[in-house]
C-alpha angles and dihedrals in degrees: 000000000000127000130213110218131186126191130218119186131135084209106088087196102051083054089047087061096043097045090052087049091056093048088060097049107085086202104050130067119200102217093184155333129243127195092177122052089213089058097057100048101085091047091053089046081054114040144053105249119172098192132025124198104200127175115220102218118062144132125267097358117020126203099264089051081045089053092046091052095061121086095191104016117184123243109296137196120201115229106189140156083212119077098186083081102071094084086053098049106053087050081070101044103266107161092205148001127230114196109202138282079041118204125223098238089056094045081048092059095039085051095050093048086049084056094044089062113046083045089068092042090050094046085043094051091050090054089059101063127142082019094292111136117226111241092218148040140206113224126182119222112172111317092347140096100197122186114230123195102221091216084068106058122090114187143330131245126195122205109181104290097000141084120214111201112197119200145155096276091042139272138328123203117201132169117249137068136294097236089057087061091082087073093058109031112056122255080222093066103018131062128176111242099179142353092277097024132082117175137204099232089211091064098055112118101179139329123234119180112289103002140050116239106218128184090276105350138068121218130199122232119205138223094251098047096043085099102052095052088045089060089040088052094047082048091242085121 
């Protein structure tokens, strides 16, 4: 696989690092560097990028605003001197978080999590081919590449930059947020609940207010999410 990267970044030093990072990697292509978020944000609306390596702090448009103005960004990893804005960051999806100056070990492991990812999105898209939906998925927790049956699993937790994944046998933690979680487990079987909660729809017993009742756990919904299991319910979902 090999993944089309852009940077953006007002430091020209911090892209000079980064951009020495990528030349070293076989497997990764940088398309283009941005030094203005603007800039870049016809050329994210046009072409296919993988990873995008985005700084926080700009002028004009800074990398959170970036991030709010597209409606399918790529996968993006934050590279910031700041490191109050992590939280922040895998709320809206981030998969991982450089704190400046960053090493290249630690660019090589953003950029293999990044890998691992869009290599389970890509086998489980292929799974999905002619509109079947696959009945399992492979997950990676630590070492690991565990296969998990999707009738088993029973909902979702996140937990900053981790996923739980409860099911019948247990639990799987990955890393990774919860929000990443859409592009393995299928919208058909699946449904957010709440900013930290996916559940399995099969294994709804009952709703009540503000919570779903599951066979031995409680989940939240939340108040942006209220709308979306109301439709489910009324079968317009």
């Amino acid at each position: 696989m090999m993944l089309n990267c852009i940077i953006i970044d007002d430091e020209p030093l911090a892209c000079d690092v980064l951009e020495d990072h990528l030349h070293k990697l076989e497997d990764a292509r940088l398309l283009h560097t941005f030094h203005n978020a603007g800039d870049a944000l016809p050329f994210l609306q046009n072409q296919a990028v993988d990873i995008l390596f985005l700084d926080i702090e700009m002028p004009e448009i800074s990398g959170i605003a970036l991030l709010k103005k597209l409606r399918h960004p790529p996968l993006t990893v934050f590279t910031t001197a700041y490191r109050d804005y992590a939280f922040e960051g895998y709320e809206l999806g981030v998969i991982d978080f450089l704190l400046k100056p960053v090493s290249f070990p630690r660019f090589v492991q953003a950029v293999e999590k990044a890998k691992d990812f869009l290599m389970l999105k890509e086998q489980n898209a292929l799974l999905e081919e002619d509109g079947n939906t696959p009945g399992f998925v492979f997950v990676k927790s630590g070492v690991q590449k565990i296969k998990l049956q999707f009738d088993e699993v029973t909902y979702i937790q996140g937990l900053k930059d981790y996923a739980i994944i409860h099911h019948t046998g247990g639990k799987v933690v990955i890393k990774g947020p919860v929000k990443s979680m859409h592009a393995i487990f299928p919208e058909k079987l699946f449904m957010r609940v709440h900013k930290s909660f996916i559940v399995a729809k099969e294994k709804i017993i009952r709703i009540e207010r503000s919570k779903i009742i599951l066979k031995d756990h409680q989940v939240p919904i939340g108040r942006n999410y209220k709308e979306e299991v109301e439709q489910w319910m009324t079968g317009k979902r």
